[in-house]
C-alpha positions as CSV (number, residue, x, y, z in Angstrom):
1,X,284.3,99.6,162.6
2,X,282.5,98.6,159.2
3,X,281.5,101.0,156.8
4,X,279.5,100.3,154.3
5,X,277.9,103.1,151.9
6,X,274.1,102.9,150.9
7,X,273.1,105.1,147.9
8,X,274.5,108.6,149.0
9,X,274.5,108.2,152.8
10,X,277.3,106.3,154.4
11,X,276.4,104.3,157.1
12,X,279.0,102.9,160.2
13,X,278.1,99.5,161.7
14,X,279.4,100.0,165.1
15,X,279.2,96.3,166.6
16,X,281.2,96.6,169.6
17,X,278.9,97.8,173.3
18,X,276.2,97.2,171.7
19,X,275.1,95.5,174.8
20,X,275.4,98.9,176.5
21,X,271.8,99.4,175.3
22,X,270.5,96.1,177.9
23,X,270.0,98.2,181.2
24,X,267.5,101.0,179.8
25,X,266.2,98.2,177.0
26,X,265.0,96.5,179.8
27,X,263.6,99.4,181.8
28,X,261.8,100.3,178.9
29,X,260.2,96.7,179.4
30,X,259.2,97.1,182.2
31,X,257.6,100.2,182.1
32,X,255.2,98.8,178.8
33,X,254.7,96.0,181.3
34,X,253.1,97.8,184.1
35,X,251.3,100.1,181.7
36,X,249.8,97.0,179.8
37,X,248.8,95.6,182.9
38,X,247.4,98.6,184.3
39,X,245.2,99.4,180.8
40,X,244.1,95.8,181.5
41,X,242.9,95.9,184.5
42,X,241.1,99.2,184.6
43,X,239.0,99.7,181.2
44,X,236.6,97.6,179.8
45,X,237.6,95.0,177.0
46,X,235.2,96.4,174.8
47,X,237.4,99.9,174.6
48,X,240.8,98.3,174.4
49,X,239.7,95.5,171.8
50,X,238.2,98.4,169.5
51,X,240.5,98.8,166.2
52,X,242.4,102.1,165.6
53,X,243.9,101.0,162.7
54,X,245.4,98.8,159.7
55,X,249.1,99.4,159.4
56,X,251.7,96.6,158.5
57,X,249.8,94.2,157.0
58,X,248.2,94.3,161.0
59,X,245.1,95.0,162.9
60,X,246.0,97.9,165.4
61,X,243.5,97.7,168.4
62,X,243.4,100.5,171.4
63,X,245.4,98.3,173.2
64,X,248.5,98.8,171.2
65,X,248.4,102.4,171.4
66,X,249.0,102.0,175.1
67,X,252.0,100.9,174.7
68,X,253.0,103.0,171.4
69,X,253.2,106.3,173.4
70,X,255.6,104.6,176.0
71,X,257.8,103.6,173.6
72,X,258.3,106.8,171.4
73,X,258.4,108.8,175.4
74,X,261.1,106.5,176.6
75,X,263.6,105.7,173.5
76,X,263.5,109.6,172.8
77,X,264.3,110.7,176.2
78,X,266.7,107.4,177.6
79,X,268.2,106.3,174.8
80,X,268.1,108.8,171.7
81,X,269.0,111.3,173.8
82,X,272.6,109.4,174.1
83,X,272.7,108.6,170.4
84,X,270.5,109.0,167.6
85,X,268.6,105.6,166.5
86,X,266.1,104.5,164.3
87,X,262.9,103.3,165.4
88,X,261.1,100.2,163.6
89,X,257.0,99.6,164.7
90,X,253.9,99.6,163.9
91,X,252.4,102.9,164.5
92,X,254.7,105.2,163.2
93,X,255.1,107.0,160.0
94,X,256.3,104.5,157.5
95,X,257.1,102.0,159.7
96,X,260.3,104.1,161.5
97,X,261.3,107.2,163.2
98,X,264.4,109.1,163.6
99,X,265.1,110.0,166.9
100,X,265.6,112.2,168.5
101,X,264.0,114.8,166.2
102,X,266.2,116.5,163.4
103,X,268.0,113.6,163.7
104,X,269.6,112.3,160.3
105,X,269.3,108.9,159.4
106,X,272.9,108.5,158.9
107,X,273.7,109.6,162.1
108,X,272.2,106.6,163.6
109,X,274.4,104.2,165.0
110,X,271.8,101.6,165.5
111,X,268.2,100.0,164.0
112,X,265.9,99.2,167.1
113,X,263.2,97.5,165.6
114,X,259.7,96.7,168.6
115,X,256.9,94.9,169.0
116,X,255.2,96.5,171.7
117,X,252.8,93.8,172.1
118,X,252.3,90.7,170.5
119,X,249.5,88.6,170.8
120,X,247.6,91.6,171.8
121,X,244.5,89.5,171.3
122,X,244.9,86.9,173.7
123,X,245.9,89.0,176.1
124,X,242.8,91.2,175.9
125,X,240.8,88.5,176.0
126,X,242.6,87.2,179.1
127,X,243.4,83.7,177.1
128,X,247.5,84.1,177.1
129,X,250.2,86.4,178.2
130,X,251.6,89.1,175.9
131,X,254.9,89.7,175.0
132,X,257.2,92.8,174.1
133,X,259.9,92.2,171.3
134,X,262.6,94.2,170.8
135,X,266.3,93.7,168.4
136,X,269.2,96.3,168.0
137,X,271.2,96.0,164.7
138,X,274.1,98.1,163.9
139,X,272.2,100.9,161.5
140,X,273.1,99.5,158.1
141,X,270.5,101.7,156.1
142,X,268.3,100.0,154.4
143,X,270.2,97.0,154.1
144,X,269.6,96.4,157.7
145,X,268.0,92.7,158.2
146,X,267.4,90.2,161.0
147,X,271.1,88.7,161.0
148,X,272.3,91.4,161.9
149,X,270.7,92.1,165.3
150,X,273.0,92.0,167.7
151,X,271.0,92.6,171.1
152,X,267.2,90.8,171.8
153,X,264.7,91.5,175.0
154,X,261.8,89.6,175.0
155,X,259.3,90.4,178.2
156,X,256.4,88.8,179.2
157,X,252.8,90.7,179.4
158,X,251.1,88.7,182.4
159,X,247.3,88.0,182.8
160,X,245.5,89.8,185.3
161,X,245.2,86.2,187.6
162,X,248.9,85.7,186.8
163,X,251.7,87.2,189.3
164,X,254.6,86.1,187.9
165,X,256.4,87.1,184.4
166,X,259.5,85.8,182.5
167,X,262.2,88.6,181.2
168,X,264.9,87.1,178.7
169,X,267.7,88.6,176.3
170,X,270.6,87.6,174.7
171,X,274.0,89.3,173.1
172,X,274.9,87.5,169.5
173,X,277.7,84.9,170.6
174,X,277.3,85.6,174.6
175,X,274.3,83.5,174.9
176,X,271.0,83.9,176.6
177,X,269.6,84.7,180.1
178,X,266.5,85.0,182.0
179,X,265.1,86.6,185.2
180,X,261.7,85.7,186.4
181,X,259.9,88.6,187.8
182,X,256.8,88.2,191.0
183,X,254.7,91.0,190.3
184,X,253.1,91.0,194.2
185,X,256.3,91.0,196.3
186,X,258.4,92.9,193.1
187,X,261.5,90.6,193.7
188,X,263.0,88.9,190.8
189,X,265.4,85.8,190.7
190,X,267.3,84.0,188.1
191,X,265.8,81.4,185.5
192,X,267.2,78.8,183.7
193,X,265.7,77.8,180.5
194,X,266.2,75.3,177.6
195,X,265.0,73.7,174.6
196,X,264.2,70.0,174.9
197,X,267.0,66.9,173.8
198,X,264.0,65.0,172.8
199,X,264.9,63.5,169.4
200,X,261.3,63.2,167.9
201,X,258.8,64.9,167.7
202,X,256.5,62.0,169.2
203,X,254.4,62.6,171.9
204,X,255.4,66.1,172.0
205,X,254.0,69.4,171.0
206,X,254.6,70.5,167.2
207,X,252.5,72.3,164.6
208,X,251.8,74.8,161.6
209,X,250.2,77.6,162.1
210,X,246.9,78.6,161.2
211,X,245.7,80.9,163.2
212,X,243.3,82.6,160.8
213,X,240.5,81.7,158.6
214,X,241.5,81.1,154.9
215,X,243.9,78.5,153.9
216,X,243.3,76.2,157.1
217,X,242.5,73.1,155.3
218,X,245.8,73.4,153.3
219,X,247.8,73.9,156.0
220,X,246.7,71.2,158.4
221,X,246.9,69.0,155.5
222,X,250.6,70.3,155.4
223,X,251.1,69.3,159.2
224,X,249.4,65.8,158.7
225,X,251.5,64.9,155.8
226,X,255.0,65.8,157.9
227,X,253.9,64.0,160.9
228,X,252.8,61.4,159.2
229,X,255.8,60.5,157.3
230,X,258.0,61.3,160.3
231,X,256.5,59.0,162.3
232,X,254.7,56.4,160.4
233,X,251.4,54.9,161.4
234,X,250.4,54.5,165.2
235,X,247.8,52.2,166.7
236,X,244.0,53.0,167.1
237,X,243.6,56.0,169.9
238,X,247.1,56.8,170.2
239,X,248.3,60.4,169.5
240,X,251.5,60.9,167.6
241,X,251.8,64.7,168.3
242,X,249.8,67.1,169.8
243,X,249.5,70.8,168.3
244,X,248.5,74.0,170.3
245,X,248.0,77.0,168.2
246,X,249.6,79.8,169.6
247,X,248.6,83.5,167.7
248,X,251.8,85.2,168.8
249,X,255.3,84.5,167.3
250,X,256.8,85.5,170.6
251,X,255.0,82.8,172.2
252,X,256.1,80.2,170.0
253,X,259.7,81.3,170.2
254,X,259.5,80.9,174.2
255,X,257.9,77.9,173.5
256,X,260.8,76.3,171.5
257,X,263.2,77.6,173.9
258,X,261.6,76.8,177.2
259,X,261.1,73.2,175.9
260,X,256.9,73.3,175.5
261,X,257.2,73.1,172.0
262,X,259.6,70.5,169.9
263,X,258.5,71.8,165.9
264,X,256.5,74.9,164.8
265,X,256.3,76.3,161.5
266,X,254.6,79.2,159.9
267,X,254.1,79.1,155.9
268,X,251.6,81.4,155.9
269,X,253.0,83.7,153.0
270,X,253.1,80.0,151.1
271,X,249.4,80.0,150.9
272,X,249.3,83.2,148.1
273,X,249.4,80.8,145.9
274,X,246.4,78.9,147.2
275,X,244.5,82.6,147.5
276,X,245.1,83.3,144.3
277,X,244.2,79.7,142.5
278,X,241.3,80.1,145.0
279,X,240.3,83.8,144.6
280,X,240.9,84.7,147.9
281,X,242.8,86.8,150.2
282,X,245.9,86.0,151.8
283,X,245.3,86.6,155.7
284,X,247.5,88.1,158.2
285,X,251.4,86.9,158.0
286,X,254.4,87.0,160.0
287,X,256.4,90.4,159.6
288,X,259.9,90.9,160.9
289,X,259.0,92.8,164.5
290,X,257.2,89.6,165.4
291,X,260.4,87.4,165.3
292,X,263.2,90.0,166.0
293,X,263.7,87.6,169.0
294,X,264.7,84.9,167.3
295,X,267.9,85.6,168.2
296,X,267.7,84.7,171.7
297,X,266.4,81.6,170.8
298,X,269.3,80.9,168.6
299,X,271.5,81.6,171.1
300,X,269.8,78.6,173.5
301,X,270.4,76.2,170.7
302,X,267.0,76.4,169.1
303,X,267.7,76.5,165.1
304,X,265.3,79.1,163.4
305,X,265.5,78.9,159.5
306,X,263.7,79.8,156.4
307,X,261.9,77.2,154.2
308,X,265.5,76.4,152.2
309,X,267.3,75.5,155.6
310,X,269.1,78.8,155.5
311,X,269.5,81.0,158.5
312,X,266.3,83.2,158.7
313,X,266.7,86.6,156.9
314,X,263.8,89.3,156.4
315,X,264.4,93.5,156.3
316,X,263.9,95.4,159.3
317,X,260.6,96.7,158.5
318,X,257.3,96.2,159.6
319,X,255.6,94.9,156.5
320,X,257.4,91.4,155.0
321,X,255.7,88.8,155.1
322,X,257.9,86.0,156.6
323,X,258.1,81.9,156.7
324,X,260.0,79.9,159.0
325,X,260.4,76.6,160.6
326,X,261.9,76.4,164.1
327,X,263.4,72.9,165.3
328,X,264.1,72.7,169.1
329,X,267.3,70.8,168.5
330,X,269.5,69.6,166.0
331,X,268.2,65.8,166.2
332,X,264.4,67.1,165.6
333,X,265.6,69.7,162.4
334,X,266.9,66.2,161.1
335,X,263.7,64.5,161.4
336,X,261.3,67.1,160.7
337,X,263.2,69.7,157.7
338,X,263.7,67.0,155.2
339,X,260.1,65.9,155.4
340,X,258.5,69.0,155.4
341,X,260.8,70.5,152.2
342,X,259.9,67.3,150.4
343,X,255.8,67.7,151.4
344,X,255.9,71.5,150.1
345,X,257.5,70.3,147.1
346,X,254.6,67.8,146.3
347,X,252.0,70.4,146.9
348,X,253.9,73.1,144.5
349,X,254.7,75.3,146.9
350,X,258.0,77.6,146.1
351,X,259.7,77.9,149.2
């Protein structure tokens, strides 16, 4: 046991059973799954698409709420109920919640920090599955960042035309696993996954992303100049890469790890300097819930790191904005980080 002592309030970093927490983790999944689905497929897009809300830097549509009640419902009555935890999403008051109630904060052995859905537009529109994110750390206060999760579930939100959905989670240094699940006959089998050994990014899938208006032309410039000195020029016609933009961090983490994608980067909180020199707005940015997965990546042999190289590290909150790079293997971060450091460097752009 490691104690370390916050302010006034002394918090214990239990790391061993943390993986006690899988079994119901999972359930709780599931259950967000089927209600998701079920939202889906019986009110109008219109309703579900309308926005409730703005909270973490984030637009909260109807959809979200759907699965917002489930997840307060079951973590208070499953897993609070065992041992008192603190609760990271969008949708609550300040970002977390002490459960169960008259809980205190200190009395937490763990941080669960959730995504209950993201790339809750794509699915509403029927263009892309979901997913539901979800990382326990040992309850370090405040302190409490994405290194330290210990535990990662990432499920997949189907489409209404799609039967089957992936399941995967991983324990820090007990790698990763997968089940996939078939929604029609409810059985569900094992699934082996794994990033590419592809040593370029050539004729593969890789991008930045720029999903949102403002900043585009910056940041595709960004991916042209990587790609370009990576690989040098090609003949007439012939691609070099190919680029899909993805609006859900999930997604592009199951990408990397599943061996669709071979380099994907988000600089998005890069481009405040380009809002401000142009007098705009930054848009929407990656927050911690959106990549409190990574881990399960990581644990495939995917490296995830900031823009320095370094391991990526971010609060467990729901509103800082966070930049990563994500290199399916060791012989593509070669390739790819030195290029792309350099190219931010020429464009002024503190990493």
């Amino acid at each position: 046991m490691v104690v370390r002592n916050v302010g006034q309030i002394c918090y214990h970093r239990y790391v061993p059973n943390i993986d006690r927490l899988l079994p119901a983790l999972r359930r709780l999944h599931d259950v967000m799954r089927e209600q998701v689905f079920a939202a889906i497929a019986s009110r109008q897009t219109e309703d579900l698409g309308e926005i409730v809300g703005y909270e973490g830097g984030d637009v909260v549509f109807a959809l979200d709420r759907v699965s917002e009640e489930v997840l307060v419902d079951f973590v208070t009555h499953q897993i609070a109920s065992q041992q008192p935890v603190v609760l990271i999403a969008e949708g609550l008051p300040l970002g977390q919640l002490v459960l169960p109630e008259g809980a205190g904060e200190d009395q937490c052995r763990y941080r669960i920090i959730v995504d209950p859905i993201d790339g809750s537009r794509p699915l509403l529109f029927q263009k892309r599955s979901g997913w539901i994110l979800t990382g326990v750390a040992p309850n370090r206060g405040p302190e409490t960042s994405l290194r330290d999760i210990e535990l990662a579930v990432q499920t997949e939100i189907p489409l209404g035309k799609q039967h089957l959905s992936d399941q995967l989670w991983a324990v820090r240094g007990q790698g990763a696993a997968a089940e996939r699940y078939n929604r029609i006959s409810g059985e569900t089998f094992p699934l082996v996954l794994g990033p590419t050994s592809a040593e370029s990014v050539q004729y593969g899938f890789s991008s930045i992303s720029r999903f949102f208006p403002g900043q585009r032309d910056v940041l595709a410039g960004i991916e042209d100049d990587v790609i370009r000195a990576a690989l040098g020029p090609l003949p007439p016609g012939s691609p070099s890469t190919y680029e899909d933009q993805n609006p859900s961090t999930g997604g592009q983490l199951y990408g990397l790890l599943s061996g669709a994608d071979r380099f994907l980067a988000d600089l998005r909180p890069l481009m405040q300097k380009i809002a401000d020199q142009r007098n705009e707005t930054l848009g929407h940015c990656c927050h911690p819930y959106d990549i409190c997965t990574l881990l399960i990546a990581e644990e495939m042999g995917v490296r995830i790191t900031d823009l320095r190289g370094a391991p990526l590290d971010a609060p467990l909150d729901v509103e800082t904005p966070i930049a990563w790079a994500g290199y399916a293997n060791a012989a593509i971060r070669r390739q790819i980080e030195p290029i792309l450091r350099q190219v931010l460097a020429q464009r002024d752009l503190p990493c």
